[in-house]
N, C-alpha and C positions, 0 to 999 in steps of 0.2 A: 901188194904192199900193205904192211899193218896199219889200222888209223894210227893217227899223230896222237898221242897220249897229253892231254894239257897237265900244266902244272898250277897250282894256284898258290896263294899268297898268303902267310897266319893269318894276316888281318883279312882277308877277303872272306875263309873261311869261317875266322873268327864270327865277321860280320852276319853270314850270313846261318849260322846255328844260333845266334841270337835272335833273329830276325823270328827262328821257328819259335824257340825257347816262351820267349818274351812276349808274343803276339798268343803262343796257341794256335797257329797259324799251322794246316797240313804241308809235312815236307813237301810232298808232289805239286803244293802250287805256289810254296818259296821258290823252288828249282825250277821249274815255270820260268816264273819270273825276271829270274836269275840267267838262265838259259845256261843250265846245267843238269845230271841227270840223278833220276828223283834218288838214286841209290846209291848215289855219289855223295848227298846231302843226308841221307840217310844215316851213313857212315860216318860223316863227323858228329851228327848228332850222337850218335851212338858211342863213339870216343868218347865226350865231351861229357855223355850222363855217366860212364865209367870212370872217368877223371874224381866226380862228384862222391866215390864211394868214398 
């Protein structure tokens, strides 16, 4: 059976690429944190500075 795919929330998301953003803080120990996976975090980071063009 496939793992379960989570879904998350804008604002959870939101929350937490700011968290990287803002602090300067490396994704891999937001996602840590967060307990979520560091290229998952990665990715919205990465959205979010394209967003910025």
């Amino acid at each position: 059976m496939p793992p379960h795919r989570r879904n998350y929330s804008a604002e959870f998301k939101e929350e937490a690429v700011k968290m990287v953003i803002e602090t300067s803080r490396p994704i891999a120990q937001v996602a840590k944190e967060l307990g979520i996976h560091d290229a998952t975090l990665g990715n919205w980071v990465n959205a979010y500075r394209r967003e910025l063009r």
